[in-house]
N, C-alpha and C positions, 0 to 999 in steps of 0.2 A: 504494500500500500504506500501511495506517496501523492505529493502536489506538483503539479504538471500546471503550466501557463499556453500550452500549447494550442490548446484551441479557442484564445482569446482571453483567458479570464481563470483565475485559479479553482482548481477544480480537482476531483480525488480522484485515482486510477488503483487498478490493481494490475500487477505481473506477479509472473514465475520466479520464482529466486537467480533464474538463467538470463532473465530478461526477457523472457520470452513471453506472448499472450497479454500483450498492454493493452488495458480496457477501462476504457471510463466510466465512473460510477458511477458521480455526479453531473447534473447539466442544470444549470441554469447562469442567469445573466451577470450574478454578483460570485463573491469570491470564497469557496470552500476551502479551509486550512485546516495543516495541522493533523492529519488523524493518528488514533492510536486503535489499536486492536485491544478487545476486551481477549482474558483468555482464554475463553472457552471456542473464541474464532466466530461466534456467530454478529457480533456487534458491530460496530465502529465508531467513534468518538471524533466530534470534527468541531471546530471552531467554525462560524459561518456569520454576514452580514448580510446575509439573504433578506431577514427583515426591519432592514434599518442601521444594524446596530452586530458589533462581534455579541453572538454567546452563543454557549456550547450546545449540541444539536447531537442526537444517537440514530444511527439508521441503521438497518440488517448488512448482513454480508452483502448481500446482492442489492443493496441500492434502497430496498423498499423501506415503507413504515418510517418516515421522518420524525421524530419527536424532537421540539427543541425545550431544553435544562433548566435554562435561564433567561430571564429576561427582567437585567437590571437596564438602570440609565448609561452606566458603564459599559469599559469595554471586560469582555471574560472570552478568555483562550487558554490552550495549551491544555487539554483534557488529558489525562492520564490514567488507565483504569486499576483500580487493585489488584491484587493478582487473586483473591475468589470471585470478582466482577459484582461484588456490592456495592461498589463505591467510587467518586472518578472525583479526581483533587484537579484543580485548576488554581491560575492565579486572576483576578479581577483588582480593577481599578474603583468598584461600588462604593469602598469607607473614604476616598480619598489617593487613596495610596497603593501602589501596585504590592498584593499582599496574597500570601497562598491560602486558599479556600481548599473544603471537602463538603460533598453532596453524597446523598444516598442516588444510587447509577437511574431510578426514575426524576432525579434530580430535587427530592422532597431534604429537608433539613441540609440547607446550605449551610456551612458554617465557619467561619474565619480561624487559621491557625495560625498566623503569624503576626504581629502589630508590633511596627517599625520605624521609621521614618524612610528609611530603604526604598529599594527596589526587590521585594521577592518574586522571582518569575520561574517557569518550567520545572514542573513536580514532576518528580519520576520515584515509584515507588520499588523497596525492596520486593524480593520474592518473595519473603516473609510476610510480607505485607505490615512487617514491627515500624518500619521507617519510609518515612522522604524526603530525597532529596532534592534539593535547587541551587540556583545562584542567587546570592543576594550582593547589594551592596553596602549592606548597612555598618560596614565597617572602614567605607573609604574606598573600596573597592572591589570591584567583580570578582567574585569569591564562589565555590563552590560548599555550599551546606549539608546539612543532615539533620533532620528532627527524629522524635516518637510521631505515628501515628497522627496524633492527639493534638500536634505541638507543640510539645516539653521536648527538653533536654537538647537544643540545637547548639550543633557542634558544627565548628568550622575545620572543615578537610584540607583546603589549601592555604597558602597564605603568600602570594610573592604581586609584585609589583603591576602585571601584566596583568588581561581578563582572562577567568574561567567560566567556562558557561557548560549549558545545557549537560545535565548527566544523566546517566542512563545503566543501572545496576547489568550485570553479567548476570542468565541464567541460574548459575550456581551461589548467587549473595555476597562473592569471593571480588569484586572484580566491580567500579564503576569508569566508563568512558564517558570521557568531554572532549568539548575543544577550548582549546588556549593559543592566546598571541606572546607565550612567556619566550618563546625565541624567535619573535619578530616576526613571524610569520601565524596566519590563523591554520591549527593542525588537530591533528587527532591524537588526544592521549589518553590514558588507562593507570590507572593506580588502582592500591588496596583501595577496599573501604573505609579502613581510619584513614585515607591522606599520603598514606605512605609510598614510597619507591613507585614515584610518578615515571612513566615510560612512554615516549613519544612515537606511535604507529607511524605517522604519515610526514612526507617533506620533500613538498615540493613548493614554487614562488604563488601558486593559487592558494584561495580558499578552500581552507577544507571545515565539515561542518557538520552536526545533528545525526551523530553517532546512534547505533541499534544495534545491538545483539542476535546472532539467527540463536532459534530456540535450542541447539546445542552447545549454544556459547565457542562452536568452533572458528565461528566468522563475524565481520563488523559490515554493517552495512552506514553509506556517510553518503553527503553530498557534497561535490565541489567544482568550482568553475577555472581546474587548472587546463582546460585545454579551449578557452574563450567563454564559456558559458555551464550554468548550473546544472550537473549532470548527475545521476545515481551512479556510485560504484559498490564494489564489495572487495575485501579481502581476508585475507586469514586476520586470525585473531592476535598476531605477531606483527602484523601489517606486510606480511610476502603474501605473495599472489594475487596482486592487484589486478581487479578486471571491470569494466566500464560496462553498464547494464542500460543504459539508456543516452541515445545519439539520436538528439533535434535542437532546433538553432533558438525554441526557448525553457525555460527554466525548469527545473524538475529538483524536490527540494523535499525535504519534510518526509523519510520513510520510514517505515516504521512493518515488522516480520509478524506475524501470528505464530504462535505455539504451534500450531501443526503442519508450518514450511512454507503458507500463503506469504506472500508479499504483496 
């Protein structure tokens, strides 16, 4: 699953892990982001301005049954689902301030777990579903986090001068990928989950960006615009066997694997 601009306007597709079998999910005139796969594989979680305004919107595998979550005056993105698919955390700008939210997945009992002055954005939860994590900045700078659940106990995983962003737990809870500009360039890296022996995947002079896990943790799937424009690739979990899964002249960004090998 991923965001395609290709036929005018952002919109969700699904392919093969191979690349093969691109097929649009969504259609209509305004912009569909962002999806994540719930993980029993039958859901999909999408950010949409479909009616006026970003907030989060659920539809089947195959496109049908639109239900939309939210509907603040705000903007609300970045759906993320639990791993038993009770529950989808987001972040919204509704109190003020860009802050990480949790809903019950019919989107009943919204409820705010972070208050900041910051910027909390892109939840991504453990397997366990004990924790989430984000970037925040409320410490000066683009930083990579970790809470409970709940919202207690957040703990700061990175700590250097550069941005860290968007992370995304490893199958096995062992294992979160981000991307960071910490050597001057935007790339893919992978550390423990306390923080630890940060490892840089990817390096070349593009973008690289919005790191996924395939559901055996043996591969990463990323987007980046190192050959003129925003492309999907995949490679090993070590960052060797780099291979390019989608070739058109616009953007393709935001993917995201299902537990049972869908993309």
């Amino acid at each position: 699953m991923f965001e395609s601009y290709r036929d005018g306007n952002a919109e969700l597709y699904l392919m093969n892990p191979d690349g093969s079998g691109q097929t649009r999910l969504t259609n209509n005139s305004t912009g569909d982001q962002n999806p994540s796969w719930s993980a029993d594989c039958k859901k999909i979680a999408f950010h949409s301005n479909r009616d006026g305004n970003n907030d989060v919107y659920v539809i089947d595998a195959d496109g049908s049954n639109l239900r939309r979550l939210t509907s603040s005056a705000a903007t609300d993105q970045n759906a993320a689902w639990s791993p038993e698919g009770s529950k989808i955390a987001f972040w919204s700008a509704r109190d003020g301030n860009n802050e990480i939210y949790v809903m019950d997945s019919d989107g009943s009992n919204q409820t705010r777990l972070t208050v900041n002055p910051g910027v909390d954005q892109l939840p991504a939860w453990s397997p366990d579903g004990r924790k989430i994590a984000f970037f925040s900045t409320r410490d000066g700078n683009t930083e990579i986090y970790a809470m409970d659940a709940g919202g207690s106990n957040v703990t700061r995983l990175t700590d250097n001068p550069a941005r860290d962003f968007n992370p995304f737990w490893s199958p096995d809870g062992r294992k979160i990928a981000f991307w960071s500009d910490r050597d001057g360039n935007q790339e893919i890296y992978v550390m423990n989950t306390d923080g630890s022996s940060p490892l840089r995947l990817t390096n070349n002079p593009g973008r690289d960006a919005n790191p996924s896990w395939s559901p055996d943790g043996a591969r990463v799937i990323f987007w980046s615009d190192r050959d003129g424009d925003e492309e999907i690739y995949i490679m090993n979990a070590d960052g060797s066997n780099l291979v390019q899964l989608t070739d058109n002249a616009f953007r393709d960004v935001a993917p995201d694997w299902c537990g049972d090998g869908k993309m």
